[in-house]
PyMOL Python script that loads the backbone (N, CA, C, O; Angstrom):
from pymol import cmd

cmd.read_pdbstr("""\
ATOM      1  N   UNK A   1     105.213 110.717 160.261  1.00  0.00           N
ATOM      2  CA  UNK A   1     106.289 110.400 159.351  1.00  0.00           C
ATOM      3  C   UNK A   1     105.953 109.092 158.631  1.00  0.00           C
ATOM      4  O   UNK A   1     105.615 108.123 159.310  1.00  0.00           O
ATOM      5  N   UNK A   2     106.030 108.997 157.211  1.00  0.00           N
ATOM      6  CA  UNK A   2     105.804 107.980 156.625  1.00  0.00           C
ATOM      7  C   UNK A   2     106.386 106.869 156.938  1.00  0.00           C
ATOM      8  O   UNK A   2     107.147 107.014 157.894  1.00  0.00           O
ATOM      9  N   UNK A   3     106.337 105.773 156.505  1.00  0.00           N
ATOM     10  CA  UNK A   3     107.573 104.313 156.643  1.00  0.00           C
ATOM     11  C   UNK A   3     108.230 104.736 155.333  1.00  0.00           C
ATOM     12  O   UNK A   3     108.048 105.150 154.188  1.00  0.00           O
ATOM     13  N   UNK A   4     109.433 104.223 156.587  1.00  0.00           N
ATOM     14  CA  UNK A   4     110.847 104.040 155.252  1.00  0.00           C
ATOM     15  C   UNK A   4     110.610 103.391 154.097  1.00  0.00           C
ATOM     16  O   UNK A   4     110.701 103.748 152.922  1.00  0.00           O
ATOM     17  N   UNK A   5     110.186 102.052 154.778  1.00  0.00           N
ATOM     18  CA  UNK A   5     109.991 101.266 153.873  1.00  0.00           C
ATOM     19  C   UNK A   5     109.001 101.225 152.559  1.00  0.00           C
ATOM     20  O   UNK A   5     109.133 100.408 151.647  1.00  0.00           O
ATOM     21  N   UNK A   6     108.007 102.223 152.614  1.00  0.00           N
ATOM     22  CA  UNK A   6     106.836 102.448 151.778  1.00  0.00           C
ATOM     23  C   UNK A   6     107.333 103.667 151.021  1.00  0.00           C
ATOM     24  O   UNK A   6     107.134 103.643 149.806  1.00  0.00           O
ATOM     25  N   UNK A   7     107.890 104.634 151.485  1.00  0.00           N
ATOM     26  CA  UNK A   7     108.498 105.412 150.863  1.00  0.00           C
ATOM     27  C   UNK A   7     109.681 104.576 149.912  1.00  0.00           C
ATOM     28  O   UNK A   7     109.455 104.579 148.702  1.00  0.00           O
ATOM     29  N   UNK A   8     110.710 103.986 150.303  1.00  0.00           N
ATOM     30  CA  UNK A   8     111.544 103.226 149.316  1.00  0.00           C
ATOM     31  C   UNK A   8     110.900 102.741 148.458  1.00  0.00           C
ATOM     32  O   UNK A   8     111.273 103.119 147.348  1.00  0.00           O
ATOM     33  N   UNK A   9     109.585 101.648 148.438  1.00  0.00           N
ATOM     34  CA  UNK A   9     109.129 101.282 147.519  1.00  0.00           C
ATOM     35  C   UNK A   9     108.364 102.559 146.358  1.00  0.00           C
ATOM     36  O   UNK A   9     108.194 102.331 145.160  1.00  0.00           O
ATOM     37  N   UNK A  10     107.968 103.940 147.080  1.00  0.00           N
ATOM     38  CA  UNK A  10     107.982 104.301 145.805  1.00  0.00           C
ATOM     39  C   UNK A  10     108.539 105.066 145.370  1.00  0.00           C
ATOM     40  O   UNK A  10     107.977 105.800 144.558  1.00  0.00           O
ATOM     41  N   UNK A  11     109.637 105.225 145.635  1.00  0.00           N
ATOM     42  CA  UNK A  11     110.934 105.599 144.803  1.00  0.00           C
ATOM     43  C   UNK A  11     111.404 105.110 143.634  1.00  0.00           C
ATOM     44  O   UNK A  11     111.792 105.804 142.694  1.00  0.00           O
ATOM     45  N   UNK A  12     111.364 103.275 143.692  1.00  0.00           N
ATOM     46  CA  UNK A  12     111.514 102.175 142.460  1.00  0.00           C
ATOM     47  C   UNK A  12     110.522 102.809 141.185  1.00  0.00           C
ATOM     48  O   UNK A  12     109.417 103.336 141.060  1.00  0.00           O
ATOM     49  N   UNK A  13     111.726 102.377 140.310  1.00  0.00           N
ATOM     50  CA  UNK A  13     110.260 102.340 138.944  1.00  0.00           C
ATOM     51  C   UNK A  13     109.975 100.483 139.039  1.00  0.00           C
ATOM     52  O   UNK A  13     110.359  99.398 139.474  1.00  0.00           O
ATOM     53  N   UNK A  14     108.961 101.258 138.217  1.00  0.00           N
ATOM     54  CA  UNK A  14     107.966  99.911 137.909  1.00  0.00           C
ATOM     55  C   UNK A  14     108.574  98.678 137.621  1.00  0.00           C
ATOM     56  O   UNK A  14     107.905  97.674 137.867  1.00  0.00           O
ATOM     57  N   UNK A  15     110.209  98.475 136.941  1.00  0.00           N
ATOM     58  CA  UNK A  15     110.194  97.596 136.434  1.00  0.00           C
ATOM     59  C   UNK A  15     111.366  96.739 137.631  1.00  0.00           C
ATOM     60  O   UNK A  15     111.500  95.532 137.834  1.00  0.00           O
ATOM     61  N   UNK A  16     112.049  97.867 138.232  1.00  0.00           N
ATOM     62  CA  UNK A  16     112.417  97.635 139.801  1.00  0.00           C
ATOM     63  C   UNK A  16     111.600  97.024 141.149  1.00  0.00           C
ATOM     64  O   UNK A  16     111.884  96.512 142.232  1.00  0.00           O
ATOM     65  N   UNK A  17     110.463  97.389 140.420  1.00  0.00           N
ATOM     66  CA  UNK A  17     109.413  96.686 141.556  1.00  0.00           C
ATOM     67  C   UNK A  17     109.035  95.511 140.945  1.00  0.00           C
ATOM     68  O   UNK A  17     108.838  94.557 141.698  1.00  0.00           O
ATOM     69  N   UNK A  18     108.866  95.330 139.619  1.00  0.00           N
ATOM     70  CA  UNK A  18     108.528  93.675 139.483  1.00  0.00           C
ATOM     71  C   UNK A  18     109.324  92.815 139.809  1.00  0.00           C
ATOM     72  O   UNK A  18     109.102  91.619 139.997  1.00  0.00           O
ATOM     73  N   UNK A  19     110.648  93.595 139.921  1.00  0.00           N
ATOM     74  CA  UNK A  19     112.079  92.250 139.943  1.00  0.00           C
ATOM     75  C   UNK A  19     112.118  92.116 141.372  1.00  0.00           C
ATOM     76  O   UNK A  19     112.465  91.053 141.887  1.00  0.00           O
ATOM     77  N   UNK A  20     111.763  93.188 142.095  1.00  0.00           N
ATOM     78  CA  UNK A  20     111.941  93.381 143.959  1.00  0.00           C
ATOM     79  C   UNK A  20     110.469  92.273 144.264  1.00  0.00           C
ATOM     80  O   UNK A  20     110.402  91.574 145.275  1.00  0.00           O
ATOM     81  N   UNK A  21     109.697  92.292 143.501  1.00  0.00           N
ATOM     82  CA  UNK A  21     108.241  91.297 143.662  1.00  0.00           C
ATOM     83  C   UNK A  21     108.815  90.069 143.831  1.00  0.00           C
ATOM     84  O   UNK A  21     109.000  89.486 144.900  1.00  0.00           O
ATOM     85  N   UNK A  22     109.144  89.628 142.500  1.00  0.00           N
ATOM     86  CA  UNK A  22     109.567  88.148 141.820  1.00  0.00           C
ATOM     87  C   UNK A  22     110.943  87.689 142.868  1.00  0.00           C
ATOM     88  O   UNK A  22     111.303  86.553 143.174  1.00  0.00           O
ATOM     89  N   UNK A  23     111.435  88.796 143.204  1.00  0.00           N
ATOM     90  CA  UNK A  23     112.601  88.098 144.471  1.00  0.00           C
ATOM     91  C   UNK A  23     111.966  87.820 145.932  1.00  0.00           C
ATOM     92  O   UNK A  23     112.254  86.875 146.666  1.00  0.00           O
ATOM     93  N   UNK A  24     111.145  88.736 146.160  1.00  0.00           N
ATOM     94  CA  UNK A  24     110.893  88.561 147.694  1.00  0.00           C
ATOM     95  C   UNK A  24     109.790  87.607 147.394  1.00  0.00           C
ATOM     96  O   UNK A  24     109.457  87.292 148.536  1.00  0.00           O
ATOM     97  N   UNK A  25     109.082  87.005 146.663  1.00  0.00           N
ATOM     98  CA  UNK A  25     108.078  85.905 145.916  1.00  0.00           C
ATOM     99  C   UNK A  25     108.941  84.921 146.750  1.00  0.00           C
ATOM    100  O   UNK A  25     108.739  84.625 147.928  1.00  0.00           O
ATOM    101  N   UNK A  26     110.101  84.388 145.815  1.00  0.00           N
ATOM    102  CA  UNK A  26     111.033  83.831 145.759  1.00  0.00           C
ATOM    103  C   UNK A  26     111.916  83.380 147.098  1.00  0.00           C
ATOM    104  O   UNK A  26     112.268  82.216 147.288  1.00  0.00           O
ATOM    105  N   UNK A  27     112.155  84.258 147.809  1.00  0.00           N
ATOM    106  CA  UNK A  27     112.623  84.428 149.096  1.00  0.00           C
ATOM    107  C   UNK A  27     111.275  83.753 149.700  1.00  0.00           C
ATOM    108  O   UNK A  27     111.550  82.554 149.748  1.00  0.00           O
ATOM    109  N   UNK A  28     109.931  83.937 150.192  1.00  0.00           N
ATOM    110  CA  UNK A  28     109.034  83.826 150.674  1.00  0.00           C
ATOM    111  C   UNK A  28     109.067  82.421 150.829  1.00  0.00           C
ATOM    112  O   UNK A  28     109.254  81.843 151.900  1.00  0.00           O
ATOM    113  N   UNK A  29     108.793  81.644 149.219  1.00  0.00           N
ATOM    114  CA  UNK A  29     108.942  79.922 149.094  1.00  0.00           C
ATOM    115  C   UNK A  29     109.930  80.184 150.006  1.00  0.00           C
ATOM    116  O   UNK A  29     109.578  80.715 151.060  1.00  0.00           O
ATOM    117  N   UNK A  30     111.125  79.924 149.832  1.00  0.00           N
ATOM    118  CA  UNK A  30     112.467  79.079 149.988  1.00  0.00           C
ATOM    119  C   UNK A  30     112.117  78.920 151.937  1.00  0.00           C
ATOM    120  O   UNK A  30     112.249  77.920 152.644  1.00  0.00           O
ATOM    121  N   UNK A  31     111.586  80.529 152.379  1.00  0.00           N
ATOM    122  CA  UNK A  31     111.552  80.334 154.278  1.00  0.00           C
ATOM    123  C   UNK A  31     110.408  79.355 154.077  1.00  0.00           C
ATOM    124  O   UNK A  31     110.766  78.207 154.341  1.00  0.00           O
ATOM    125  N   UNK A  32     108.876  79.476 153.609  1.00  0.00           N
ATOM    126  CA  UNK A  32     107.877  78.680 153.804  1.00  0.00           C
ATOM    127  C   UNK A  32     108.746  77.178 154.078  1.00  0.00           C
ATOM    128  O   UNK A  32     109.015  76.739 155.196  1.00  0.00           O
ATOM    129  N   UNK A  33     109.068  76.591 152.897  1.00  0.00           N
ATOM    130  CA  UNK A  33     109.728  75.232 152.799  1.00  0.00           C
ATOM    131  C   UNK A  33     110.829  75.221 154.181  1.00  0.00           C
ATOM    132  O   UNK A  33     111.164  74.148 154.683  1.00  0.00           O
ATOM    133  N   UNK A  34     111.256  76.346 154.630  1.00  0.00           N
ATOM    134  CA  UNK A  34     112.153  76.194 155.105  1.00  0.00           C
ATOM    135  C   UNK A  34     111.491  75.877 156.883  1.00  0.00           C
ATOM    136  O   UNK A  34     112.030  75.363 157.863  1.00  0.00           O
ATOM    137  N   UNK A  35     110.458  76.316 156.719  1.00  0.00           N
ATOM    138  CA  UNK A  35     109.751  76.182 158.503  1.00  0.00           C
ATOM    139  C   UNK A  35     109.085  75.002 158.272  1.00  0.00           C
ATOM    140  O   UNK A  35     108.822  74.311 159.256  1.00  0.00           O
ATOM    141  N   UNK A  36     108.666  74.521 156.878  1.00  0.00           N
ATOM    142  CA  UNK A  36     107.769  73.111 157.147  1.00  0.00           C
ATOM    143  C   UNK A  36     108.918  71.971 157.199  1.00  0.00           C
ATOM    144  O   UNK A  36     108.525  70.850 157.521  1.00  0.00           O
ATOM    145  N   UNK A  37     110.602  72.175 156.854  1.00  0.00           N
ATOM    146  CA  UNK A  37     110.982  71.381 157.282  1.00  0.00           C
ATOM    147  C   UNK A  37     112.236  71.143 158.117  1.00  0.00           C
ATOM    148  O   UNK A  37     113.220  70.404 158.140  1.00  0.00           O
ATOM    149  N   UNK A  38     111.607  72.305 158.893  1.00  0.00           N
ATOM    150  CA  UNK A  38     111.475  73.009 160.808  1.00  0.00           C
ATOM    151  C   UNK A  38     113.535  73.110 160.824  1.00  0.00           C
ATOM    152  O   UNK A  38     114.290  72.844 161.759  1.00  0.00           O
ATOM    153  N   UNK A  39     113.849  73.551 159.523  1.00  0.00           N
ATOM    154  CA  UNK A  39     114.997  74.395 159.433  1.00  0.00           C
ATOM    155  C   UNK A  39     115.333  76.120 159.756  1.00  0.00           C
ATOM    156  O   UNK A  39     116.409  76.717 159.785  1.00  0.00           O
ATOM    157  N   UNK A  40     114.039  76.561 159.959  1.00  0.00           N
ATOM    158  CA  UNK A  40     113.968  78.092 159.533  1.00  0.00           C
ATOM    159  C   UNK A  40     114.433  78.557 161.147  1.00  0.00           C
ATOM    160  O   UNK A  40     114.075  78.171 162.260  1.00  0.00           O
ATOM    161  N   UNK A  41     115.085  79.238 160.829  1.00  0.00           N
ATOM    162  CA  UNK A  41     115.778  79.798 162.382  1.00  0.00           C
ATOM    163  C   UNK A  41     115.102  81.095 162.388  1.00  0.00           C
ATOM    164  O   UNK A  41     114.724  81.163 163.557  1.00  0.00           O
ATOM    165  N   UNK A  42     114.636  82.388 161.689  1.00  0.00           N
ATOM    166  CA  UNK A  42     114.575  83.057 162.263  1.00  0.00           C
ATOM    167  C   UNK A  42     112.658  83.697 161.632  1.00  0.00           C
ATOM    168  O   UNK A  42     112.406  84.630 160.869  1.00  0.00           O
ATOM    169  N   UNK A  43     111.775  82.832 162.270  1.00  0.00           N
ATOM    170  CA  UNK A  43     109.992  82.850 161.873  1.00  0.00           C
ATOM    171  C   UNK A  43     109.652  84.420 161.805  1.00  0.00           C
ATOM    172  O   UNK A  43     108.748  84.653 161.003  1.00  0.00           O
ATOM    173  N   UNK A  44     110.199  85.621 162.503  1.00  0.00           N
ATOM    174  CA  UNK A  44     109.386  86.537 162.048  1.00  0.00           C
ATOM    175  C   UNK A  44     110.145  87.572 160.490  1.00  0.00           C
ATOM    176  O   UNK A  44     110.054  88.786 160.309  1.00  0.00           O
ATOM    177  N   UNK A  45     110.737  86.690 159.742  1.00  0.00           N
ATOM    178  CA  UNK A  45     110.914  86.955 158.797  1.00  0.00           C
ATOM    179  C   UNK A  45     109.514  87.131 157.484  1.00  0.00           C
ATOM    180  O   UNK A  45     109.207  88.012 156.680  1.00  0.00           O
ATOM    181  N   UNK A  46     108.916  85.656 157.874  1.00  0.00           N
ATOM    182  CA  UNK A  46     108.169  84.980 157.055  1.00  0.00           C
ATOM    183  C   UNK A  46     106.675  86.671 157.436  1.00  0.00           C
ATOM    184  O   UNK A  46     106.554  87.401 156.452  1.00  0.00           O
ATOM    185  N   UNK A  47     106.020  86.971 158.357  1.00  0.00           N
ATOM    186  CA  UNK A  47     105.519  88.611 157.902  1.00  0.00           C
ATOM    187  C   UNK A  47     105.890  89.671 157.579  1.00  0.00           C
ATOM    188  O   UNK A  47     105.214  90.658 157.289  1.00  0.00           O
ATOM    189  N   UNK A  48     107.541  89.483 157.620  1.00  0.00           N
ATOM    190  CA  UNK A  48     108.220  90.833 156.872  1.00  0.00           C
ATOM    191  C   UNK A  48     107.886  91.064 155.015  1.00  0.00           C
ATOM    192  O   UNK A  48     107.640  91.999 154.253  1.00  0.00           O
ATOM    193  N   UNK A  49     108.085  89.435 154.937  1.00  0.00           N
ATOM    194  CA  UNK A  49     108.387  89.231 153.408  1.00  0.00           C
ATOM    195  C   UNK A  49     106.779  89.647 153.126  1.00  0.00           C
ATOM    196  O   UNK A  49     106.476  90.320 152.141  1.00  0.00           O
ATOM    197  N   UNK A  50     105.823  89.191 154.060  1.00  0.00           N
ATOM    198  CA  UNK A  50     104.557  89.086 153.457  1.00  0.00           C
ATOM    199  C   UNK A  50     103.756  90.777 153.110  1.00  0.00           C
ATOM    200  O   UNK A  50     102.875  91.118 152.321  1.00  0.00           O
ATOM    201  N   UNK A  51     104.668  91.612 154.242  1.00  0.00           N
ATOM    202  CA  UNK A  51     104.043  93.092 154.476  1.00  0.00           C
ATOM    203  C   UNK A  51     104.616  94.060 152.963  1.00  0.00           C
ATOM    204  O   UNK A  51     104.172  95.002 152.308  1.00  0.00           O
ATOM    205  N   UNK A  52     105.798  93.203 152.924  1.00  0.00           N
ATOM    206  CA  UNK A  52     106.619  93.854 151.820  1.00  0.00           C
ATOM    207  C   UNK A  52     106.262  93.607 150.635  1.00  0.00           C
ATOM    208  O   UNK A  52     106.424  94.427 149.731  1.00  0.00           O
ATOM    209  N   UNK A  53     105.567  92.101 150.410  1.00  0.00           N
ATOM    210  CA  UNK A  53     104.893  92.180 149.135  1.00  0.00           C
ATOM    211  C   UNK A  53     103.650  92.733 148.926  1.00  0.00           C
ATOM    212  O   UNK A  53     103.177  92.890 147.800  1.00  0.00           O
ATOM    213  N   UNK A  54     103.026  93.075 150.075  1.00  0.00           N
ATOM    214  CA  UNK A  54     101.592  93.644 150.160  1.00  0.00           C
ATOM    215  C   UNK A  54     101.804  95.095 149.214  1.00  0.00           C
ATOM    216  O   UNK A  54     101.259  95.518 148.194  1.00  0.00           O
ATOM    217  N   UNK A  55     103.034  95.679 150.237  1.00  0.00           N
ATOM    218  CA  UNK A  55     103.549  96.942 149.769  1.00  0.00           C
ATOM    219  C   UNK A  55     103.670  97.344 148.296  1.00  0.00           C
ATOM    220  O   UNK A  55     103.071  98.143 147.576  1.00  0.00           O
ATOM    221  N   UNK A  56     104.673  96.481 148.130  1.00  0.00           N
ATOM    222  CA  UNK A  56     104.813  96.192 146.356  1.00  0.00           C
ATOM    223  C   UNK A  56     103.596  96.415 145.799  1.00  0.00           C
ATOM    224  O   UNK A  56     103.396  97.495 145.243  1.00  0.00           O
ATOM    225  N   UNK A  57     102.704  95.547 145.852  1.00  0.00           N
ATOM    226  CA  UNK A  57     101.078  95.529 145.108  1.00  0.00           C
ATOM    227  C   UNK A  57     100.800  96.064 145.181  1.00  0.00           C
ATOM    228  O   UNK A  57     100.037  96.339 144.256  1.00  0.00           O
ATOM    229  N   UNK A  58     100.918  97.321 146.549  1.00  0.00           N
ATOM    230  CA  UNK A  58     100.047  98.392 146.555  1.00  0.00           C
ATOM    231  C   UNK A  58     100.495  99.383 145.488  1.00  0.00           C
ATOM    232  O   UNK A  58      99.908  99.985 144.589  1.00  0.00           O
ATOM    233  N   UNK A  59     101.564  99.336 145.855  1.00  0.00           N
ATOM    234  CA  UNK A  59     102.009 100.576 144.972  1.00  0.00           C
ATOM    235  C   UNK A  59     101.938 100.387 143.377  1.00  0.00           C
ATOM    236  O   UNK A  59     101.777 101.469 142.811  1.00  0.00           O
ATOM    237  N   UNK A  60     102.013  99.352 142.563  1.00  0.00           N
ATOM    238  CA  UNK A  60     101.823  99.058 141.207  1.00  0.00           C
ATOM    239  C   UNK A  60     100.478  99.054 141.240  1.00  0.00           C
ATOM    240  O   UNK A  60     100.151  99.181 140.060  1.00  0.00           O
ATOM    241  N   UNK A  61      99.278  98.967 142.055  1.00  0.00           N
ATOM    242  CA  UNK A  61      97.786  98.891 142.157  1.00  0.00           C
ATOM    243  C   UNK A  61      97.838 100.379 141.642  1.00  0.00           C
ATOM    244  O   UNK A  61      97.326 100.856 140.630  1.00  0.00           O
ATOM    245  N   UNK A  62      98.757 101.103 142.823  1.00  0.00           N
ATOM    246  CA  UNK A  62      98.394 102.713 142.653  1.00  0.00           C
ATOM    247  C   UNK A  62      98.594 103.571 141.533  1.00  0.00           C
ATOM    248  O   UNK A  62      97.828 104.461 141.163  1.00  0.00           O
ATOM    249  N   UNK A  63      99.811 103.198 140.958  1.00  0.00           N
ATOM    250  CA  UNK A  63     100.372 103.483 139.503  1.00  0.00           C
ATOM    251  C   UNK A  63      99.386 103.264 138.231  1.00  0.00           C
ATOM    252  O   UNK A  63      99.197 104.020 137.279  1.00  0.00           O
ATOM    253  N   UNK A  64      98.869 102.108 138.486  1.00  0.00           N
ATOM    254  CA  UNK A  64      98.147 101.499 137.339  1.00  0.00           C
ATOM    255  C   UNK A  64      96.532 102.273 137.865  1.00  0.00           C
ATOM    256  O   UNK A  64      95.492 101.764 137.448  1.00  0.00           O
ATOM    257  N   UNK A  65      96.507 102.868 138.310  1.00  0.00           N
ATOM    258  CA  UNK A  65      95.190 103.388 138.672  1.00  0.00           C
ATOM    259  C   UNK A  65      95.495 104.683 138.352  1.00  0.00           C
ATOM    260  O   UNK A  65      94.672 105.222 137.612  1.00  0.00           O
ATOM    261  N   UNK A  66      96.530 105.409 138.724  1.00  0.00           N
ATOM    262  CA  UNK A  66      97.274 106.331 138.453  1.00  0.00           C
ATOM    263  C   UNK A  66      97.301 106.818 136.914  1.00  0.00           C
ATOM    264  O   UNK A  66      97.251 108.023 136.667  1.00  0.00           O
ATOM    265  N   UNK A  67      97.366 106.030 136.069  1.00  0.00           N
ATOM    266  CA  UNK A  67      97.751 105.608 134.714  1.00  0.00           C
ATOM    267  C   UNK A  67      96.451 105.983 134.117  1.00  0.00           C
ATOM    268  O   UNK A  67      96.161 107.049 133.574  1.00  0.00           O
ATOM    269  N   UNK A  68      95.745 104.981 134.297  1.00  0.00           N
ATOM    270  CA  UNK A  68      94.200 105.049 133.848  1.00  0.00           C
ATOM    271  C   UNK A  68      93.357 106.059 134.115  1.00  0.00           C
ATOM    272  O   UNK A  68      92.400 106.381 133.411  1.00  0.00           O
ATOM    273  N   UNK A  69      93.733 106.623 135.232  1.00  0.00           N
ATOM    274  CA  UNK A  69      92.728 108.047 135.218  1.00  0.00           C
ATOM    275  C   UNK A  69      93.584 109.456 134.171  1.00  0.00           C
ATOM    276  O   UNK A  69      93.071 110.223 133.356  1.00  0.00           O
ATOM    277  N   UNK A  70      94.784 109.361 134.559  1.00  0.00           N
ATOM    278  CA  UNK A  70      95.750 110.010 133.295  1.00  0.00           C
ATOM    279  C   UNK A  70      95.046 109.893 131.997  1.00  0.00           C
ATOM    280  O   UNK A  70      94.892 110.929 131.349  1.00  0.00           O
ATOM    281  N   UNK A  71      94.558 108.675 131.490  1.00  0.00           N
ATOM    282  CA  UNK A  71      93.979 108.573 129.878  1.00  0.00           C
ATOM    283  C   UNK A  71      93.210 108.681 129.986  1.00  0.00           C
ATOM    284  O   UNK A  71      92.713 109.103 128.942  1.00  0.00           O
ATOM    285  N   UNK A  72      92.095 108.501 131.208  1.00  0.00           N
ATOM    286  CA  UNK A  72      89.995 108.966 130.641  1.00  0.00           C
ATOM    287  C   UNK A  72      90.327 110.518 130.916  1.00  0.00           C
ATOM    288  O   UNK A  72      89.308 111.087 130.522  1.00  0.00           O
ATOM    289  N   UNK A  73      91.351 111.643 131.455  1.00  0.00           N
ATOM    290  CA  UNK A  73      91.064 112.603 131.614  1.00  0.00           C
ATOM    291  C   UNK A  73      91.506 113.521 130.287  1.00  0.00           C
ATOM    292  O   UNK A  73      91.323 114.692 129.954  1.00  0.00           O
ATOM    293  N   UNK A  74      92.084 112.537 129.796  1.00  0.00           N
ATOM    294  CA  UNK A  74      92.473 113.140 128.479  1.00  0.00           C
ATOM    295  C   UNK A  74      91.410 113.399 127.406  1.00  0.00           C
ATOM    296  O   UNK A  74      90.432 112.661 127.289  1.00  0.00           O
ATOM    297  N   UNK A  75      91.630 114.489 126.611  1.00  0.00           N
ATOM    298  CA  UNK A  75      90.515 114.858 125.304  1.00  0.00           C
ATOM    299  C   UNK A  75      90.428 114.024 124.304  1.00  0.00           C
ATOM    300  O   UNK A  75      89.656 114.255 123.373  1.00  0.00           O
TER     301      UNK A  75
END
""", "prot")
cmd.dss("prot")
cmd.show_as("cartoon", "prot")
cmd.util.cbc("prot")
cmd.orient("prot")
């Protein structure tokens, strides 16, 4: 069975995934800053955010690869 979570991400369109990028980006700073100044209560957040942006990339990697073989196969 796939992950939920990888499946959700590609459900998003593209422009849902840049804004889901640029937030969990965003989110990422705020915990970083937040453990260097040893406020962060809950640390295994900080590889959730990181697996989830991996995710993200992958999937706009895949699209955009996706894309490009779409136009060299064309006449």
């Amino acid at each position: 069975m796939p992950n939920q979570r990888a499946a959700q991400v590609r459900d998003m369109s593209d422009e849902m995934l840049v804004d889901r990028l640029a937030e969990t980006k965003a989110e990422l700073f705020n915990l970083r800053f937040q453990h260097v100044t040893g406020q962060l209560d809950n640390y295994s957040r900080l590889p959730q955010l990181k697996r989830e942006i991996a995710r993200i990339h992958t999937e706009l990697r895949t699209r955009e690869i996706a894309a490009a073989e779409a136009l060299e196969s064309q006449p």
